[in-house]
C-alpha positions as a Python dict, from the first residue, in 0.01 Angstrom:
ca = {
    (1, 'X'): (0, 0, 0),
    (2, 'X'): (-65, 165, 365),
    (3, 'X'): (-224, -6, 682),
    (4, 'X'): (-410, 236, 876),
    (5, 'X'): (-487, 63, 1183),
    (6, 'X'): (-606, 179, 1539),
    (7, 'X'): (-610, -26, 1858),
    (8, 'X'): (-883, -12, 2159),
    (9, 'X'): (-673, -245, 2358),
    (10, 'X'): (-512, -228, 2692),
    (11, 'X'): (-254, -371, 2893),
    (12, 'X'): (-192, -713, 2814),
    (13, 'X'): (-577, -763, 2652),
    (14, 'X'): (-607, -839, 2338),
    (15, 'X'): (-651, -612, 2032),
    (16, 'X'): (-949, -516, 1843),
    (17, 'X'): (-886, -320, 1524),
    (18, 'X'): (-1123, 6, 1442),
    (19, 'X'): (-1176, 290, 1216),
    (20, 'X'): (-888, 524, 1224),
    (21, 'X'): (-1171, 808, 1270),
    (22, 'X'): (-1208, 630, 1610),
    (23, 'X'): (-842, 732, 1782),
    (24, 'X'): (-980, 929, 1998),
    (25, 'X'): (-1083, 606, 2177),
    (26, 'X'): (-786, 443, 2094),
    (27, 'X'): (-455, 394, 2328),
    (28, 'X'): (-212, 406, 1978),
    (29, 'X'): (-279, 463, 1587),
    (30, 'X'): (-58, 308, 1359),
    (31, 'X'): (-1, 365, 1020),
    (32, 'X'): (252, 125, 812),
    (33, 'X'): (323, 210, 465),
    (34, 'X'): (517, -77, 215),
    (35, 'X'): (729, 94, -54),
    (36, 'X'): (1023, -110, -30),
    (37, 'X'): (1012, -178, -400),
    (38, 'X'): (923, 109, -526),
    (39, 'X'): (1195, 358, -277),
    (40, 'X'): (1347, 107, -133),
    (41, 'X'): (1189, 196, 245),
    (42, 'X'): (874, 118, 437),
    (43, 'X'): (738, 378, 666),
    (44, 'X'): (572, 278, 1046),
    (45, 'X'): (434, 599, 1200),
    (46, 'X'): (282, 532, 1608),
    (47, 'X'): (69, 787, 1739),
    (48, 'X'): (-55, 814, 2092),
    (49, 'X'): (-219, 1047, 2332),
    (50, 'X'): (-46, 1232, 2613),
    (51, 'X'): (-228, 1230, 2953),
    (52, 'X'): (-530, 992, 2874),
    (53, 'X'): (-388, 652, 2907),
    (54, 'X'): (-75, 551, 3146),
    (55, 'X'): (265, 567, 3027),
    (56, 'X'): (275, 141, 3037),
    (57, 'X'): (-12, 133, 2803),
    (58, 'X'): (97, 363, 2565),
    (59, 'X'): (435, 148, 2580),
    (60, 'X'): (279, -217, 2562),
    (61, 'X'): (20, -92, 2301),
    (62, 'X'): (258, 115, 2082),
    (63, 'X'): (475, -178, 2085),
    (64, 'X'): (173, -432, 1987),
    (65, 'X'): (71, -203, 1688),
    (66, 'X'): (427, -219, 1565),
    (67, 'X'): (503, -621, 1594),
    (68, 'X'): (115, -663, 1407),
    (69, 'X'): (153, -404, 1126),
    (70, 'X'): (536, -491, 1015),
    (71, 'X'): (505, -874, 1119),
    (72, 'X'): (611, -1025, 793),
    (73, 'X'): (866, -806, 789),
    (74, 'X'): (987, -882, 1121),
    (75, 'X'): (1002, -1218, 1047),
    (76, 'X'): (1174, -1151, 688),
    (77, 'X'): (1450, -928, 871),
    (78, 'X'): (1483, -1232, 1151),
    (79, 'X'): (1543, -1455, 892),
    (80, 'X'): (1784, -1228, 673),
    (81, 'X'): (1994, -1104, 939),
    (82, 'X'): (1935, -1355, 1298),
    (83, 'X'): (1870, -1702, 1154),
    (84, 'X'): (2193, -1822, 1058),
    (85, 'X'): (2423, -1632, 1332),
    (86, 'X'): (2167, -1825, 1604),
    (87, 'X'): (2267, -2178, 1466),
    (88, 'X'): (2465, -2381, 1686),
    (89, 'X'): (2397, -2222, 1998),
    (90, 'X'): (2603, -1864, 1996),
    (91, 'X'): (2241, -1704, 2086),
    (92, 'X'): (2183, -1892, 2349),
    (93, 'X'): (2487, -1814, 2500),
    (94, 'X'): (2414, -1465, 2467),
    (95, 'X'): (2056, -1495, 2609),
    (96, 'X'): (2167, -1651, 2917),
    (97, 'X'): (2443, -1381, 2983),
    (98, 'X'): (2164, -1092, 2845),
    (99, 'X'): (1903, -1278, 3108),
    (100, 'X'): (2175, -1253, 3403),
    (101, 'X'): (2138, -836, 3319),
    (102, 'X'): (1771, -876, 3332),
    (103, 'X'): (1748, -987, 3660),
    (104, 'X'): (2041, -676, 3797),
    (105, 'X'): (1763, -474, 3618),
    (106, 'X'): (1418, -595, 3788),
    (107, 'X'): (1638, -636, 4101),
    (108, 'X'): (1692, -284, 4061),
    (109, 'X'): (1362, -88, 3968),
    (110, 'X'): (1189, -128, 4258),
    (111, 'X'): (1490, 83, 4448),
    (112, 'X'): (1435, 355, 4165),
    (113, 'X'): (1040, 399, 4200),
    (114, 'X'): (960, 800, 4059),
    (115, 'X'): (1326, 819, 3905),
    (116, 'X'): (1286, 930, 3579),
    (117, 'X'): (1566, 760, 3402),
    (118, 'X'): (1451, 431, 3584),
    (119, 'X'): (1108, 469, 3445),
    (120, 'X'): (1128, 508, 3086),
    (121, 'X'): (1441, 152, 3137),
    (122, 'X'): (1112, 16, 3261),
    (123, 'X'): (889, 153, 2949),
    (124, 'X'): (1160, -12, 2692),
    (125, 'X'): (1068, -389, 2795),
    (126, 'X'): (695, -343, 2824),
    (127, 'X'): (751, -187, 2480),
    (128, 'X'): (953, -539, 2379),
    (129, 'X'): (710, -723, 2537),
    (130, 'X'): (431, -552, 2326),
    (131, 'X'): (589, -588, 2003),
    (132, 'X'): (652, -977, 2089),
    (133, 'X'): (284, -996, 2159),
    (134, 'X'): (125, -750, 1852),
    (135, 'X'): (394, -1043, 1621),
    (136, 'X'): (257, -1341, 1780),
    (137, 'X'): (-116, -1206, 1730),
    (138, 'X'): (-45, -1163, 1339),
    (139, 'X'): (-4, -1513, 1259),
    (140, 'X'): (334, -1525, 1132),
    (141, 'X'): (579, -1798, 1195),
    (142, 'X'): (697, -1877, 1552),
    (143, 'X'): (1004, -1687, 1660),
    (144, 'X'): (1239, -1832, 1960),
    (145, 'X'): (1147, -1680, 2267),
    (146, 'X'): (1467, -1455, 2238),
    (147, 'X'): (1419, -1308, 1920),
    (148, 'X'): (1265, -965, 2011),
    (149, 'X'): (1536, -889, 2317),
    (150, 'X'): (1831, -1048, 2044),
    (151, 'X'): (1666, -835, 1750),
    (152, 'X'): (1743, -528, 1961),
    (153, 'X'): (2116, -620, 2107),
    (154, 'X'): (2238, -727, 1722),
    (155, 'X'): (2519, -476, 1753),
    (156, 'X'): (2606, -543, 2049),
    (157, 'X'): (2725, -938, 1988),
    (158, 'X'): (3049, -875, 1959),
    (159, 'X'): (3140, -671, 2322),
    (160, 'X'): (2868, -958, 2522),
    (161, 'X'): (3134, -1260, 2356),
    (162, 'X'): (3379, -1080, 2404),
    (163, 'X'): (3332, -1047, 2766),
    (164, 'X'): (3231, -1445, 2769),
    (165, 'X'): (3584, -1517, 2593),
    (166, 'X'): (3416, -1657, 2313),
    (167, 'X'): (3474, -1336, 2073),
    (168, 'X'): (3880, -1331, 1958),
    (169, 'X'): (4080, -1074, 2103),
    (170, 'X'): (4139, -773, 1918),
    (171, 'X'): (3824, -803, 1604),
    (172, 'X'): (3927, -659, 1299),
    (173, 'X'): (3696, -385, 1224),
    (174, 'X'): (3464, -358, 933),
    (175, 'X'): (3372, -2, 876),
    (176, 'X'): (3030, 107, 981),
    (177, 'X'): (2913, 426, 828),
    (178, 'X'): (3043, 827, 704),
    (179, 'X'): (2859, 1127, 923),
    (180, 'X'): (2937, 1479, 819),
    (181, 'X'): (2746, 1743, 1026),
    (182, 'X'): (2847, 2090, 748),
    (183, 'X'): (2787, 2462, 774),
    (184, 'X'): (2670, 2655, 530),
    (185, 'X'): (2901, 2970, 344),
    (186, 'X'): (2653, 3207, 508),
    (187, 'X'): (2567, 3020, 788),
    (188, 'X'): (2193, 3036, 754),
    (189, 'X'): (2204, 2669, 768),
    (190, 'X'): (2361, 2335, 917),
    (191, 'X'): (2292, 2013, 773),
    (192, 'X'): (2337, 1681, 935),
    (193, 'X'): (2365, 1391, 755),
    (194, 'X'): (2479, 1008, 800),
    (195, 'X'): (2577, 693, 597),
    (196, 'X'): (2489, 339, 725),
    (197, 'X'): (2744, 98, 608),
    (198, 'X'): (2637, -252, 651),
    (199, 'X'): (2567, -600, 577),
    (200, 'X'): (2334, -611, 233),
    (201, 'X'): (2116, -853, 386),
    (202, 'X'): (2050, -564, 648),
    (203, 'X'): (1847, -410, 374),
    (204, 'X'): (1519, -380, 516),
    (205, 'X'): (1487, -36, 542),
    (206, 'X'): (1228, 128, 751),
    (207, 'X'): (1197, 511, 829),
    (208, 'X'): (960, 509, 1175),
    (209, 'X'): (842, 829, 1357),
    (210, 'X'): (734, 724, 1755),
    (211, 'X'): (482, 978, 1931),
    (212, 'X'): (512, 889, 2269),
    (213, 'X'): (449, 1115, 2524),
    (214, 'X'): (568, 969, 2820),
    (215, 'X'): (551, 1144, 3147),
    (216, 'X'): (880, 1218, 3306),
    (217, 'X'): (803, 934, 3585),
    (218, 'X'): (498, 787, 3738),
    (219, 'X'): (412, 1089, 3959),
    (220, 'X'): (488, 1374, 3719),
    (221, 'X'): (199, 1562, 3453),
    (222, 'X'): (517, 1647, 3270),
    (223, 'X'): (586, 1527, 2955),
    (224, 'X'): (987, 1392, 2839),
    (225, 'X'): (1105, 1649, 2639),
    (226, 'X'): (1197, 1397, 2357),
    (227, 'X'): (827, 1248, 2281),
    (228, 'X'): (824, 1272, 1853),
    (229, 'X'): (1125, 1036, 1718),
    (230, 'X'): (1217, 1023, 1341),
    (231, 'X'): (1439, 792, 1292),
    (232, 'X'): (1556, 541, 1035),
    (233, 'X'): (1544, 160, 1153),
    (234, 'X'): (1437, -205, 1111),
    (235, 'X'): (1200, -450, 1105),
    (236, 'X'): (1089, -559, 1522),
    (237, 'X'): (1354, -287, 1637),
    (238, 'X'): (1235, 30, 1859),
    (239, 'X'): (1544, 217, 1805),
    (240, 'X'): (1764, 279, 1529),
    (241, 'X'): (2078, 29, 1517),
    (242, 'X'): (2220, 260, 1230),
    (243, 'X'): (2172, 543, 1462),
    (244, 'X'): (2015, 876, 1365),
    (245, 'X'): (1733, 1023, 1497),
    (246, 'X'): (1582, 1370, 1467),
    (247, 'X'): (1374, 1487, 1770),
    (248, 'X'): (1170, 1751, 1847),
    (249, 'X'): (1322, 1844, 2170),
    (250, 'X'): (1582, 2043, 1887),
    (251, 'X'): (1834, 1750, 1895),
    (252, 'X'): (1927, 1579, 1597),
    (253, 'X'): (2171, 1225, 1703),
    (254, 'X'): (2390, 994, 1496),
    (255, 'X'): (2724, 810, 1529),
    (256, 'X'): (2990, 590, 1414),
    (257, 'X'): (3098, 252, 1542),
    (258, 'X'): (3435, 262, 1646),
    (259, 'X'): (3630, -48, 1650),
    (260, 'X'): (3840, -211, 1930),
    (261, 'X'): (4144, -385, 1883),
    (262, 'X'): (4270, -419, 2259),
    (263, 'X'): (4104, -751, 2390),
    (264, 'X'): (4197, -659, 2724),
    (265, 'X'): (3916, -393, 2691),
    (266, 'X'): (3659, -662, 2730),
    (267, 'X'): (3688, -722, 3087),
    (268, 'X'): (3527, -341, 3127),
    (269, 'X'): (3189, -493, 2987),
    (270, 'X'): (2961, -465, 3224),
    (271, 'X'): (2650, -689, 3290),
    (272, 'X'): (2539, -473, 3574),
    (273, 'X'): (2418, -201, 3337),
    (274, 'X'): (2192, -67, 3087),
    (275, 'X'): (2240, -221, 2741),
    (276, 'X'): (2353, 62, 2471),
    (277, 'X'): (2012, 52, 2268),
    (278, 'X'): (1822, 94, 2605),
    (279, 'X'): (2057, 410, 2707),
    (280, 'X'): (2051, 588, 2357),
    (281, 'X'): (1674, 590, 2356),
    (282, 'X'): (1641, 709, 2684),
    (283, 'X'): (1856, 994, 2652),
    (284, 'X'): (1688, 1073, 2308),
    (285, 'X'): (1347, 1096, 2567),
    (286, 'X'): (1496, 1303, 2841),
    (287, 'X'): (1770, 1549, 2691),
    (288, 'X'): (1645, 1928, 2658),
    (289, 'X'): (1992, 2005, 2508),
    (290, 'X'): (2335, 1810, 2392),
    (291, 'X'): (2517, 1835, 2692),
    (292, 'X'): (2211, 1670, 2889),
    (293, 'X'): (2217, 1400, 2579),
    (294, 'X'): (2630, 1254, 2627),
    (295, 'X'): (2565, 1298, 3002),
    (296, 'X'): (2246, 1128, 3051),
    (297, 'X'): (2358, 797, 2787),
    (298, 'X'): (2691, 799, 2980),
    (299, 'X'): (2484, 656, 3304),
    (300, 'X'): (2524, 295, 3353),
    (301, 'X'): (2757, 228, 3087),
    (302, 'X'): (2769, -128, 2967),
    (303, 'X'): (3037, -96, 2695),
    (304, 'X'): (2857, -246, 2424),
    (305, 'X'): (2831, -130, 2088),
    (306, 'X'): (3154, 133, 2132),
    (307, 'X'): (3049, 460, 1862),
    (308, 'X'): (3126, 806, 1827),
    (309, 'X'): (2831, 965, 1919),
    (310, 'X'): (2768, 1320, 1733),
    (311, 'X'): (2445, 1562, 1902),
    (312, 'X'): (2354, 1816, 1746),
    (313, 'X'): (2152, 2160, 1918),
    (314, 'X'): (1950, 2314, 1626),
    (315, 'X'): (1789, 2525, 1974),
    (316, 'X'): (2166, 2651, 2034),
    (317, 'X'): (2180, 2786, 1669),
    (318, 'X'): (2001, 3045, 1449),
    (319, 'X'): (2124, 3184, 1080),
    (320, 'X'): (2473, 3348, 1141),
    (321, 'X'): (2484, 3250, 1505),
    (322, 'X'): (2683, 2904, 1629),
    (323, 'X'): (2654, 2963, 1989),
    (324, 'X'): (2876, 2687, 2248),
    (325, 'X'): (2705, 2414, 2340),
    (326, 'X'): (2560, 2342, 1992),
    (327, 'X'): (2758, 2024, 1907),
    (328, 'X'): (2861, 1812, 2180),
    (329, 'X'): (3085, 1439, 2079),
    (330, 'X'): (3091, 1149, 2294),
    (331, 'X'): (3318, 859, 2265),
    (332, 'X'): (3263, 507, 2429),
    (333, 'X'): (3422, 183, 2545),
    (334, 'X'): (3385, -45, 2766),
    (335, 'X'): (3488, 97, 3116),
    (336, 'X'): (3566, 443, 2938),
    (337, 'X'): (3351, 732, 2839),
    (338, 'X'): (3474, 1072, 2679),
    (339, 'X'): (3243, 1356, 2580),
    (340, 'X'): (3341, 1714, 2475),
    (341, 'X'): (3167, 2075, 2375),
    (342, 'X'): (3336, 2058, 2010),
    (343, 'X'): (3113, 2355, 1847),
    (344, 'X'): (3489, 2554, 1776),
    (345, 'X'): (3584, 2314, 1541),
    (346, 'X'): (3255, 2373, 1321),
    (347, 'X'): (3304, 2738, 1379),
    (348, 'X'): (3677, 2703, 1280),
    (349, 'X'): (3662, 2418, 996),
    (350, 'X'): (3306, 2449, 946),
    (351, 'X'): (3228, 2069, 936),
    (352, 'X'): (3248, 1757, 1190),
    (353, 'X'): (3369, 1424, 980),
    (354, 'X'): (3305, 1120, 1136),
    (355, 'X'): (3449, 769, 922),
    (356, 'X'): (3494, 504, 1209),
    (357, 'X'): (3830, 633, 1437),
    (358, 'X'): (3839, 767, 1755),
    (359, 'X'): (3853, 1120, 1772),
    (360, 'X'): (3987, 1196, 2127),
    (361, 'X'): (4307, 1082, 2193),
    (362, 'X'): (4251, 889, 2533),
    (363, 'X'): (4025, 693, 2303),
    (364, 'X'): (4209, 625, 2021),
    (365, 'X'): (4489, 538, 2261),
    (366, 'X'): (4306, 239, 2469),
    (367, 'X'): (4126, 121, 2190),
    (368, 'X'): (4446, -26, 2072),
    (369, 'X'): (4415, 167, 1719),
    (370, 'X'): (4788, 273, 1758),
    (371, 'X'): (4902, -91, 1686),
    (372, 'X'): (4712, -107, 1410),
    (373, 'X'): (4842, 222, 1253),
    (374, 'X'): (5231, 122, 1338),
    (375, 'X'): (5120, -240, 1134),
    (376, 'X'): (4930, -129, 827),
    (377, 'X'): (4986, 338, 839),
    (378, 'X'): (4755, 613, 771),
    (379, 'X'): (4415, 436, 706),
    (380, 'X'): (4431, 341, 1100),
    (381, 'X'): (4472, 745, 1210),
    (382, 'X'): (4213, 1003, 1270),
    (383, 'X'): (4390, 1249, 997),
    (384, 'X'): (4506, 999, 735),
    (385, 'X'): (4225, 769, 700),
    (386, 'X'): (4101, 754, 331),
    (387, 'X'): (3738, 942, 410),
    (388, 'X'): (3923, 1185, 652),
    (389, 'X'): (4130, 1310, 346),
    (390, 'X'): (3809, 1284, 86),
    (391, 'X'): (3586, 1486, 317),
    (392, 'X'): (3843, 1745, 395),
    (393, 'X'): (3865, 1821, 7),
    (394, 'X'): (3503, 1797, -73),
    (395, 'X'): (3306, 1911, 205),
    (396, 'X'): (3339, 2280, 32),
    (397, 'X'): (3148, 2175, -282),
    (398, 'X'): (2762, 2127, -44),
    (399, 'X'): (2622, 2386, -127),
    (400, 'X'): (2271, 2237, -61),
    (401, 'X'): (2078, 1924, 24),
    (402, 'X'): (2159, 1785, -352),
    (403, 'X'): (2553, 1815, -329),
    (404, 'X'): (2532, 1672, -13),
    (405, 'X'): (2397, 1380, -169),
    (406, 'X'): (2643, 1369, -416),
    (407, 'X'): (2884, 1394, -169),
    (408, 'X'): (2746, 1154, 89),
    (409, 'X'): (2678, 867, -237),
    (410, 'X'): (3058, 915, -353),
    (411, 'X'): (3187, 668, -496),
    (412, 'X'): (3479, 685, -801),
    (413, 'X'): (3708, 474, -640),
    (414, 'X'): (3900, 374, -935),
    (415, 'X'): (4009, 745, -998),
    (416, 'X'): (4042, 901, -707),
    (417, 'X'): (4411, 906, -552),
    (418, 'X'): (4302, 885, -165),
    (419, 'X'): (4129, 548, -264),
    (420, 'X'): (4434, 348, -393),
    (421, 'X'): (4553, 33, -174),
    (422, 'X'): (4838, -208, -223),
    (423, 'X'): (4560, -445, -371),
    (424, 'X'): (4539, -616, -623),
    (425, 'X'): (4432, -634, -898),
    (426, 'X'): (4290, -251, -861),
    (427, 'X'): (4534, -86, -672),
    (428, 'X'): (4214, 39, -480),
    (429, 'X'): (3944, -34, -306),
    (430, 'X'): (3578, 58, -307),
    (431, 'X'): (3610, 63, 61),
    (432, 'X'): (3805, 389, 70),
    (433, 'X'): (3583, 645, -19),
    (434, 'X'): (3233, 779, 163),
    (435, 'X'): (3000, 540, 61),
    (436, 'X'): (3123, 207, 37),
    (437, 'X'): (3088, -62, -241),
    (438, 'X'): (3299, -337, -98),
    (439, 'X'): (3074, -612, -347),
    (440, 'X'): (3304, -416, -617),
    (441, 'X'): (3656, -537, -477),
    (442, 'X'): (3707, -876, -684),
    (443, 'X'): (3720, -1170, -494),
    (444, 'X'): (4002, -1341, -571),
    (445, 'X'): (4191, -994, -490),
    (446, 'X'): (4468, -967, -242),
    (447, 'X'): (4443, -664, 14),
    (448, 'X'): (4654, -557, 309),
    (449, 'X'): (4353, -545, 529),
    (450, 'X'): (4061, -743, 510),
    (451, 'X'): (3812, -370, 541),
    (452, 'X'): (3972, -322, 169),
    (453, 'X'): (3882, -660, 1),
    (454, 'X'): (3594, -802, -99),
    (455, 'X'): (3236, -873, 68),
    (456, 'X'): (2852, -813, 51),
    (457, 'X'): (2894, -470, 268),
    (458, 'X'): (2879, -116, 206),
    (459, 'X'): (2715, 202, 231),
    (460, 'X'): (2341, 59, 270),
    (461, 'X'): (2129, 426, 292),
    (462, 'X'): (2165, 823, 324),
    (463, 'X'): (2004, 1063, 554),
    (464, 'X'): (1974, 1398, 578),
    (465, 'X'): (1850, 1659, 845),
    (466, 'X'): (1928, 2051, 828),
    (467, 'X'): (1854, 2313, 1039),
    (468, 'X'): (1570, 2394, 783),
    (469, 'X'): (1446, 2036, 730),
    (470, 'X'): (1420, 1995, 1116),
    (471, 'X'): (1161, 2263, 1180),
    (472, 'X'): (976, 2087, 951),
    (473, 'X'): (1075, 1732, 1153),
    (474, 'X'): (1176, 1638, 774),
    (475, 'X'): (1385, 1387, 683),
    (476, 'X'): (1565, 1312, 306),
    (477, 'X'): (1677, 987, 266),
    (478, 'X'): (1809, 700, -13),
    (479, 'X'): (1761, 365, -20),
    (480, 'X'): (2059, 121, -101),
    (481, 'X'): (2454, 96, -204),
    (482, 'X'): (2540, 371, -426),
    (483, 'X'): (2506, 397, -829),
    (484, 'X'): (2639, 753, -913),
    (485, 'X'): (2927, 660, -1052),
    (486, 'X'): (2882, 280, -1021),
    (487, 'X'): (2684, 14, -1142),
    (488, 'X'): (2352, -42, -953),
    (489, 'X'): (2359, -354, -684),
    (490, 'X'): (2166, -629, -816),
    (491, 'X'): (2190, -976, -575),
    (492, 'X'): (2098, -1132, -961),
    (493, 'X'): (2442, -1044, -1075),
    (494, 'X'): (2584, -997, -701),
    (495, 'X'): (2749, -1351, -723),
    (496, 'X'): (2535, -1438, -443),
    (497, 'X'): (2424, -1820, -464),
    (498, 'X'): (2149, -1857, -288),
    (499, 'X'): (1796, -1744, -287),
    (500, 'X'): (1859, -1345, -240),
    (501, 'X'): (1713, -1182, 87),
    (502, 'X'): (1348, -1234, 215),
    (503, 'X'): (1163, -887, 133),
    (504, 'X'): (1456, -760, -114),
    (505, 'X'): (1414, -614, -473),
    (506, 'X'): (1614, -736, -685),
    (507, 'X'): (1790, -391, -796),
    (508, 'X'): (1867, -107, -548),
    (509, 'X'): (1791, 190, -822),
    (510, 'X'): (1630, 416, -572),
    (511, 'X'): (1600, 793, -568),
    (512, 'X'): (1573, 1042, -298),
    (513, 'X'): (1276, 1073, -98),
    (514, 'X'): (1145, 1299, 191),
    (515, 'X'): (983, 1200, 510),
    (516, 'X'): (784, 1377, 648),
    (517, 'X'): (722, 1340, 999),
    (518, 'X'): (871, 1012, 941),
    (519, 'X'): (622, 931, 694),
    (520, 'X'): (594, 944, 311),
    (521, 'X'): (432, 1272, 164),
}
């Protein structure tokens, strides 16, 4: 069922709810649509008007719509995903060290009155700030004061403790998602897709589209380039955490986490910065092109939530043309950025793989991958990691968006050859393959590595943009772990022992679905 809502409200007044028919009086429509059990998504589209209300309305009021229309699902996700990793006091400790880079931040703005980057950092907490207001207005349970600021900065935990010393040194990594950006045969086309792998208890799925048409700063008529967002998210969050976003500046933007296993990295974290959530959606509002994208998110870096960032130029290509500049990569850690034109290798291999290790070799080389690769071989190199080897041989079959999917939901780890472990009792692992089952590793397994063995985590959703989709701001996407060629995730069967997930179906049997504008057809 859809809420079709439009607010009248101001800055910091409160709302009154009126006819949709009525936007043109309105600061923000919203329009939330619940089909969690049906697709396995919901769908939050926010609409607003360029030049008639002030950039801090728009922000504040887009943000109130949000944290009204998708409260109980704010609150489910808190209490899925927050609740328990806030009991005895970790988030406090973060808040306090999150509140010291508040206060560089306000310190700051004033300096940076008219600079455009400055201004939209600025527009991201009154947007906060609205969606902690449009949550408290709907009625649903208290939150800690936190929650909205923590809700954003989830992936970023593990960088913030381990700057505080409170993290161990050297985290094992868990895997977190497969990206493949392909060519087609006659080049007429280039799709872009992306695998989140995650906690299941992440599972609240929402696909949001944000109009906001920002001016480029407080004393400009002109609009950011990046104003319509697609992008697929969460419950309370204004970015994407998984990340991909399609924009209609041309770009299309994902990654994948990269882990770090040299402790002494965390030193480079920096609280005098601009958290990594804050810096992506900026960039995603001011980039005209890819190279403007790595160079604008590599400003203030605060070396949280380390990825391989992948943007992608549809403006830099048209059918049978590839032209430089048309893929750019960026790599981060903390104290350490590296970002490169790497259109030749989709010209020369036709496809960019991306499965969670570094790429450049300054990278992979202070990240402290290396020791792991000398320790435990191939699965900790950029060549012989399981999904490097899979996508190599099967990234010729995509033909189109449907053997994409097939190749973006594969999963047969019990017969194919690059999936086999020293585990037992499989000899493989549902872990090594593109879309990860790990619930399908037995328990009382033994495995080299803990990524191979056995946990609630996997491949969680599917998206796909193409050079075709895009000019139609589309965006095809599947809901939950894989069940091509394995049994469909149910938490009934899941030997999960407690009450399953606030907001969850039972069974993730989804099919594909298409947004459209970041909304359902």
């Amino acid at each position: 069922m859809g809420k079709l809502l439009a607010f009248t409200f101001i800055l910091l007044t409160v709302a009154k709810v009126i006819n949709s028919e009525k936007f043109e009086n309105s600061v923000v429509l919203g329009i939330f649509t619940e089909k969690i059990n049906e697709t396995g998504w919901s769908s939050l589209t926010i609409d607003t008007k360029f030049g008639t209300f002030s950039d801090e309305q728009i922000a504040n009021n887009s943000g109130y719509a949000e944290g009204f229309l998708t409260a109980k699902y704010i609150y489910y996700n808190w209490q899925n995903t927050m609740a328990d990793q806030c009991r005895n006091g970790r988030c406090d400790k973060i808040w306090s060290w999150i509140q010291k880079q508040h206060d560089w931040v306000d310190a700051n703005e004033p300096h940076y009155e008219g600079n455009k980057y400055w201004h939209q950092v600025h527009l991201m907490h009154v947007q906060i700030a609205g969606l902690a207001q449009g949550y408290k207005a709907s009625g649903q349970p208290k939150l800690p004061d936190y929650a909205f600021d923590l809700l954003q900065l989830a992936e970023e935990f593990v960088a913030i403790e381990g700057k505080m010393g409170s993290k161990p040194y050297g985290v094992t990594g868990l895997g977190s998602c497969s990206a493949l950006i392909k060519i087609s045969e006659d080049y007429d086309d280039i799709w872009f897709t992306h695998d989140t792998w995650g906690s299941y208890f992440e599972m609240l799925k929402m696909m949001k589209r944000y109009y906001l048409p920002y001016s480029l700063n407080m004393r400009s008529g002109d609009k950011v380039p990046g104003s319509n967002i697609t992008f697929s998210s969460y419950p309370g969050v204004i970015h994407s955490i998984d990340d991909f976003y399609v924009i209609n500046s041309g770009l299309a933007v994902m990654e994948t986490t990269n882990t770090i296993y040299n402790g002494e990295l965390w030193k480079f974290v920096e609280q005098e910065s601009i958290m990594e959530f804050s810096r992506v959606m900026i960039a995603n509002r001011l980039a005209e092109s890819a190279e403007d994208w790595v160079e604008i998110y590599s400003r203030y870096n605060s070396g949280t939530y380390n990825n391989q960032w992948m943007v992608l130029d549809y403006n830099k290509f048209s059918p049978g043309n590839v032209r430089d500049g048309t893929l750019y990569v960026l790599e981060q850690l903390p104290g350490y950025i590296e970002r490169q034109d790497m259109t030749y290798v989709l010209r020369e291999k036709g496809y960019w793989a991306s499965y969670n290790i570094p790429f450049f070799a300054e990278v992979y080389n202070r990240s402290g991958t290396p020791k792991m690769a000398d320790k435990h071989g191939d699965w900790f190199t950029h060549e012989g990691h399981p999904r490097a080897k899979i996508f190599k041989r099967d990234q010729g079959s995509v033909k189109d968006v449907t053997s994409l999917l097939k190749l973006m939901r594969y999963n047969d780890f019990m017969n194919d050859p690059f999936s086999k472990c020293e585990c037992t009792p499989n000899h493989a692992s549902a872990e090594n393959v593109i879309a990860s089952r790990s619930d399908l590793n037995p328990a009382n397994g033994t495995y080299p590595i803990p990524q191979e063995g056995h946990r609630l985590h996997g491949a969680t959703d599917t998206k796909i943009t193409s050079y075709k989709l895009f000019a139609k701001h589309q965006v095809v996407g599947v809901a939950g772990p894989t069940w091509d060629q394995q049994p469909v995730f149910k938490w009934s069967t899941s030997g999960y022992k407690r009450t399953r997930p606030l907001g969850h179906p039972d069974a993730f049997k989804f099919n594909s679905v298409v947004f459209k504008g970041g909304a359902f057809p």
